[in-house]
C-alpha positions as CSV (number, residue, x, y, z in Angstrom):
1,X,-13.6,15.9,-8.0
2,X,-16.7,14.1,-7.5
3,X,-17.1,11.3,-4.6
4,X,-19.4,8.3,-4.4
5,X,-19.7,5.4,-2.0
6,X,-19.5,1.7,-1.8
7,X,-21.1,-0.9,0.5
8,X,-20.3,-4.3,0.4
9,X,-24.5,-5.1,1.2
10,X,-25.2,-8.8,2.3
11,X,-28.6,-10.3,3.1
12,X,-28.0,-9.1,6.8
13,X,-26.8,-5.7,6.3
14,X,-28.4,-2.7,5.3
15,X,-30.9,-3.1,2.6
16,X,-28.5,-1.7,-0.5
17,X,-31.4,-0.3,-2.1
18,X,-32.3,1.9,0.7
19,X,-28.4,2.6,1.1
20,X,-28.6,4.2,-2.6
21,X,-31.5,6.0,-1.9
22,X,-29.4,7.9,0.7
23,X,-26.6,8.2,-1.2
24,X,-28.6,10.5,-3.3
25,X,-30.5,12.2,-1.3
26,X,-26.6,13.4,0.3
27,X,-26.0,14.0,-2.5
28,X,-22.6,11.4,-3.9
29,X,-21.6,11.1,-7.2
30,X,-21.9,7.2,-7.3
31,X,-23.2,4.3,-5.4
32,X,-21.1,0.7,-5.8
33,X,-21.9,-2.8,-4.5
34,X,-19.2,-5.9,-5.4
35,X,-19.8,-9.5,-7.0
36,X,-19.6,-13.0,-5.8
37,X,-21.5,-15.3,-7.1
38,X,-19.9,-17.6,-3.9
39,X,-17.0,-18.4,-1.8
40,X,-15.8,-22.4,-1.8
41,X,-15.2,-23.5,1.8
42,X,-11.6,-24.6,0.7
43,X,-10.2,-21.5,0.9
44,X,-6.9,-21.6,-1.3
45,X,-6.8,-18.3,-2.2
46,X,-5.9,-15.8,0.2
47,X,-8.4,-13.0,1.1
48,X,-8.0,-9.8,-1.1
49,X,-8.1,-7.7,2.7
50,X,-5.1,-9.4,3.7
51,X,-6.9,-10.8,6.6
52,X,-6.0,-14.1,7.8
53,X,-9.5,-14.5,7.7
54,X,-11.8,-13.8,4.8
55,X,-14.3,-11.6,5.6
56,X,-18.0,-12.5,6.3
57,X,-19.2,-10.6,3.8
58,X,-17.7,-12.1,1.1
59,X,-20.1,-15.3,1.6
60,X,-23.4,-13.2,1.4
61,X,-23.0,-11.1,-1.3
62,X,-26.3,-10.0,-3.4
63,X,-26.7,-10.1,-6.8
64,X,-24.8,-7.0,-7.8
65,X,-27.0,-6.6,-11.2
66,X,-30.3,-6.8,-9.4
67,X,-29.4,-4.6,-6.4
68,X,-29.1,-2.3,-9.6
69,X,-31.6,-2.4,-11.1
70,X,-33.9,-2.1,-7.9
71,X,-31.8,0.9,-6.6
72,X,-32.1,2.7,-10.6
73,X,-36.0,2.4,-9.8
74,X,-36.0,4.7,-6.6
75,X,-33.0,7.5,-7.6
76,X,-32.7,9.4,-10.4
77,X,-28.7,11.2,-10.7
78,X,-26.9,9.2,-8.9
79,X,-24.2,6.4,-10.9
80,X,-24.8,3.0,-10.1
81,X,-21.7,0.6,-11.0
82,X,-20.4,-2.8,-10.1
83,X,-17.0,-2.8,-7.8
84,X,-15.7,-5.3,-8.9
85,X,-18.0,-7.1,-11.4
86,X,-16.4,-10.5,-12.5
87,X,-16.9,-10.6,-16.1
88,X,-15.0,-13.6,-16.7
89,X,-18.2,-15.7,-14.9
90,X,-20.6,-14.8,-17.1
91,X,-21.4,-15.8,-20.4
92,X,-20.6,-13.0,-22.8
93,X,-24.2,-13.1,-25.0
94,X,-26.7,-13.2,-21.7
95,X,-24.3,-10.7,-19.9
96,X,-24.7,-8.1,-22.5
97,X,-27.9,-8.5,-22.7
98,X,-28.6,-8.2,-19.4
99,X,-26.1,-5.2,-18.6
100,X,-27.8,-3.5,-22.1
101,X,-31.5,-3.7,-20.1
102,X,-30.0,-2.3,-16.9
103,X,-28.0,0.3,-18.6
104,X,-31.6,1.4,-20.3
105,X,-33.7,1.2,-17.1
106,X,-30.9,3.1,-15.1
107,X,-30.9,5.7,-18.3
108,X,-27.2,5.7,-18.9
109,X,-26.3,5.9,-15.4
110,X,-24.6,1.9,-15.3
111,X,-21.1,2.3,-14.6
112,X,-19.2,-1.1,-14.9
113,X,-16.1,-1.5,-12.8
114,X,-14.9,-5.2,-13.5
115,X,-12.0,-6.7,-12.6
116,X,-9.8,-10.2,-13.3
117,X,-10.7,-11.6,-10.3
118,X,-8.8,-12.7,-7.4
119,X,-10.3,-16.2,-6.1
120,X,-8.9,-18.9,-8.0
121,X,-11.7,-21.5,-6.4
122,X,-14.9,-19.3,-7.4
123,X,-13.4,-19.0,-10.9
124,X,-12.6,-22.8,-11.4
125,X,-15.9,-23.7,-10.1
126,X,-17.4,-21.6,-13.3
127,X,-15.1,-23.4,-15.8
128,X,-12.6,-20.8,-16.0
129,X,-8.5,-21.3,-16.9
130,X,-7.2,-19.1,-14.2
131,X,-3.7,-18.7,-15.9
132,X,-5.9,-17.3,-19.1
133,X,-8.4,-15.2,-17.0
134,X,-7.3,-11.6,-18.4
135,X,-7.7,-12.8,-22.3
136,X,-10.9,-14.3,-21.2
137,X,-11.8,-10.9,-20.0
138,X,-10.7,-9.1,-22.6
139,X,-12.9,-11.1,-25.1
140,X,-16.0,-10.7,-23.0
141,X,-15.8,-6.8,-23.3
142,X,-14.9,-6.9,-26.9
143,X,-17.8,-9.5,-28.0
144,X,-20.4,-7.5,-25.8
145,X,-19.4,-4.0,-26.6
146,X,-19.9,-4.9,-30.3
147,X,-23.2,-6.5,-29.5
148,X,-24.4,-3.3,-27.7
149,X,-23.1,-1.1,-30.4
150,X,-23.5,-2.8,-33.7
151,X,-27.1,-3.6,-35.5
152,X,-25.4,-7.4,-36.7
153,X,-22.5,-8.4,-34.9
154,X,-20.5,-11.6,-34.2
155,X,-17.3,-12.3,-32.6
156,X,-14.6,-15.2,-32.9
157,X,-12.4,-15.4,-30.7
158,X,-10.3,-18.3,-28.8
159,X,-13.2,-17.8,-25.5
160,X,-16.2,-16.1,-27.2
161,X,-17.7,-17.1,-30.5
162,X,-20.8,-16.3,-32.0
163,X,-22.0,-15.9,-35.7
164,X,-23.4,-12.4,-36.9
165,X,-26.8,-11.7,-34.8
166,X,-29.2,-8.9,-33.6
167,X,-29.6,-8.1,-30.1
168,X,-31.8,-5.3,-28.3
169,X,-31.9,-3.2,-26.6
170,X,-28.9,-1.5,-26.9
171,X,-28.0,0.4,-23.6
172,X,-28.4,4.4,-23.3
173,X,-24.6,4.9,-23.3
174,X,-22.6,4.3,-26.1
175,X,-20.8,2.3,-27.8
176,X,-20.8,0.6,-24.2
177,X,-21.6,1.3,-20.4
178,X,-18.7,3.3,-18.5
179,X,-16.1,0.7,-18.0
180,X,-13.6,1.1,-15.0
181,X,-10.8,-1.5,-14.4
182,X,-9.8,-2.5,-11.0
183,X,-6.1,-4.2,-10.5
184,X,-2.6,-3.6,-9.7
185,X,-1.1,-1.3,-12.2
186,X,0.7,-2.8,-14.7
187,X,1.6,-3.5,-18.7
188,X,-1.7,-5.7,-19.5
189,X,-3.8,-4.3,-17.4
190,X,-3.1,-0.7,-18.9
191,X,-3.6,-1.6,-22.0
192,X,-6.4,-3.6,-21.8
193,X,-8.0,-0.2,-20.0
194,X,-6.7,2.1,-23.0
195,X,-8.1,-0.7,-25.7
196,X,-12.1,-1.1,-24.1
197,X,-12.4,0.9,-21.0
198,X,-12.9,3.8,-19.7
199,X,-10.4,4.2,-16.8
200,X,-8.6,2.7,-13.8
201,X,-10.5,1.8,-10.3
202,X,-7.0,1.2,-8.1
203,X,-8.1,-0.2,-4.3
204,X,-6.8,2.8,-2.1
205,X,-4.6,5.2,-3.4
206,X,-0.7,4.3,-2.9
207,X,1.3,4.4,-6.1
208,X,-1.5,6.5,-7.9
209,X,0.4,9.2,-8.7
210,X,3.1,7.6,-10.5
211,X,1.4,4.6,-12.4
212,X,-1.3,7.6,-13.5
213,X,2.5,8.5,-16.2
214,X,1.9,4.7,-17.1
215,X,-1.8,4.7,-17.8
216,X,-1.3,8.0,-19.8
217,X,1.2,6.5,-22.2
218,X,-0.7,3.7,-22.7
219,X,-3.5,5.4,-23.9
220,X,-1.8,7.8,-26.0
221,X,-0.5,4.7,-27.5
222,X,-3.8,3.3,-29.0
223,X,-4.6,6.9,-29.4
224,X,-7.5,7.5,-26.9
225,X,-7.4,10.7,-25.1
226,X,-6.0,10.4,-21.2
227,X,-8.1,13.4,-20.7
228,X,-11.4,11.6,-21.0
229,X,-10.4,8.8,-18.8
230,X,-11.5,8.4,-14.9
231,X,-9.1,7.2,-12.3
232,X,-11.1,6.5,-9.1
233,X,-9.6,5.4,-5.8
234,X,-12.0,2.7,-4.3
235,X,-12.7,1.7,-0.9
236,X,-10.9,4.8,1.0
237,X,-11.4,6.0,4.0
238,X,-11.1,9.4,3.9
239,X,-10.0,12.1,5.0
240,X,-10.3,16.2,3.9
241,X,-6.0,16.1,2.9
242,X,-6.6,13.1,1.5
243,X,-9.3,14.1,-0.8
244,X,-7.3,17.1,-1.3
245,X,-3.9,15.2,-2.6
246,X,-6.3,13.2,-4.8
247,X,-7.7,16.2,-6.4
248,X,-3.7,17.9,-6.8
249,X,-3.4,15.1,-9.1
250,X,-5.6,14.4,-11.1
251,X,-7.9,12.0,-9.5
252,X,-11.4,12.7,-11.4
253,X,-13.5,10.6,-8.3
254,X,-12.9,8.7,-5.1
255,X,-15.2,6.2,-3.7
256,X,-15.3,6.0,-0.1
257,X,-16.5,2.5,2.0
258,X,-19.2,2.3,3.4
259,X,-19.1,-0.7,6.3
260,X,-21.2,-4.0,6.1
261,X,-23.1,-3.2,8.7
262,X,-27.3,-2.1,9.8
263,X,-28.6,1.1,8.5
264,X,-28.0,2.6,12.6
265,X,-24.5,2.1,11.4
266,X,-24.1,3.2,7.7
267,X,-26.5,6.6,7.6
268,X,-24.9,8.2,10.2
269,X,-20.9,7.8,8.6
270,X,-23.0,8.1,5.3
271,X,-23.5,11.8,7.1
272,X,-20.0,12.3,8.2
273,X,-19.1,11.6,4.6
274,X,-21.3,13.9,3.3
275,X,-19.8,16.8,4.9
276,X,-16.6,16.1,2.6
277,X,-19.0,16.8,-0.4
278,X,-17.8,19.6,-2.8
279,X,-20.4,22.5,-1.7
C-alpha cells in the first residue's frame, strides 16, 4: 500500500512547492493540494469540516494547476494530483488543454482527483446549475478525455459542445490522466467512477470497507476490471493499525493531511509520517 500526503497550502503557509520537494525526498507515494477558485462571504453552504466555522484556508487557496506544475519542475517520482479539483468550473476545451500540458511536463505523473463539489455559492457564481452539477461533470471528463485521446474529436452534449477539432499535446498518460472521484458512496457516483475514472478518493475511511462490494459491482457492470482501480482514503490521520486495516482490505493508497501551517510545523509531522513508510 503506498502513502502520499496532502496540504491544503495558502499564500501564508508553507510554500507547496517546497512541501513536494520533501515529500519526495521522504520518500511518499503522492503529493495533493485542493481547489477553490474563492469563497463568497455569504456563506450558505455549510463547511465540508463540519465546523461551524469554515476554515481559513479555504479563502487562500493557490492555484492547484500551477502549484503543479512548479512542484513537477523540482521532483521527479513523486504523483502530483488535485484533491479535490472542481471540474464543473472550468471550461471543458481550455481545461484539457491545460491538464494535457501539465500531464506532459509532469511526465505522466498528474493524478486528477475531482469531485462534484460542495459550495453551492462558488459554483453559482461560475454559472453552474447546482441541481445538474454531477451531469455537468460527467460531460466535462467525457469531452476532455476524447480530446486527449483522439487525433479529431468533438462532443455534443446538453453542457459541452464542440465540433470535430485537433488539440495538442496530448498528455503522457492515456487515454486520460489518472482520474480519482471524491464523494459519498453511492449509485451515480459509482458509476460515473466505473464509466471515466480510475477509482474512488472517500474523505477518511468509515464505511470503506462495505461500499468497496458497491464500487466493485459497478464496475464489473460496464465491464472494467475492479482490480485495476485505486481506492485512496484522503485526509487521514494516521495511525500504524490504521494503515494496517486499510491494507487487510484492499485499500491500494492512503493520503495523510498535512496541516495549513509554516514549514517549522509541516517537515517535522512530514517526518513522523515518514516513519509509517513501507521499508
Amino acid at each position: 500500500m503506498k502513502i502520499g500526503v496532502t496540504l491544503h497550502a495558502t499564500d501564508l503557509s508553507m510554500n507547496p512547492v517546497e512541501a513536494a520537494r520533501e515529500a519526495e525526498a521522504r520518500g511518499f507515494h503522492s503529493f495533493f493540494v485542493p481547489e477553490h477558485t474563492h469563497i463568497p462571504t455569504s456563506r450558505r453552504s455549510a463547511p465540508p469540516t463540519g465546523d461551524e466555522v469554515l476554515p481559513e484556508e479555504y479563502k487562500r487557496s493557490p492555484d492547484p494547476y500551477i502549484v503543479l506544475a512548479a512542484a513537477a519542475q523540482v521532483t521527479e517520482r513523486i504523483l502530483l494530483g488535485t484533491g479535490i479539483g472542481l471540474v464543473a468550473q472550468h471550461d471543458p476545451i481550455t481545461f484539457a488543454k491545460q491538464l494535457a500540458t501539465l500531464d506532459r511536463i509532469a511526465e505522466g505523473r498528474l493524478v486528477l482527483g475531482i469531485g462534484y463539489g460542495w459550495n453551492h455559492e462558488e459554483m453559482e457564481n461560475h454559472g453552474i446549475d447546482v441541481k445538474r452539477r454531477r451531469a455537468r461533470v460527467r460531460e466535462t471528463m467525457l469531452a476532455m478525455q476524447a480530446l486527449w485521446s483522439q487525433e479529431v474529436a468533438s462532443f455534443d452534449g446538453e453542457f459541452v459542445r464542440f465540433e470535430p477539432s485537433w488539440q495538442w499535446p496530448k498528455p503522457v498518460q492515456q487515454p486520460r490522466p489518472r482520474v480519482l472521484m471524491g464523494g459519498a458512496p453511492g449509485p451515480t457516483l459509482f458509476d460515473h467512477i466505473a464509466e471515466y475514472a480510475d477509482g474512488w478518493i472517500p474523505i477518511g475511511g468509515a464505511g470503506v470497507r462495505q461500499a468497496m462490494v458497491a464500487l466493485r459491482e459497478a464496475a464489473e457492470a460496464r465491464g472494467r476490471d475492479f482490480g485495476e482501480m485505486h481506492v485512496v482514503p484522503f485526509g487521514v490521520l494516521p495511525d500504524a493499525e490504521k494503515l494496517a486495516y486499510y491494507e487487510s482490505i484492499g485499500v491500494s493508497e492512503v493520503v495523510l493531511r498535512l496541516p495549513t501551517d509554516s514549514r517549522e510545523v509541516v517537515l517535522p509531522l512530514m517526518d513522523e509520517y515518514a516513519r509509517l513508510l513501507p521499508a
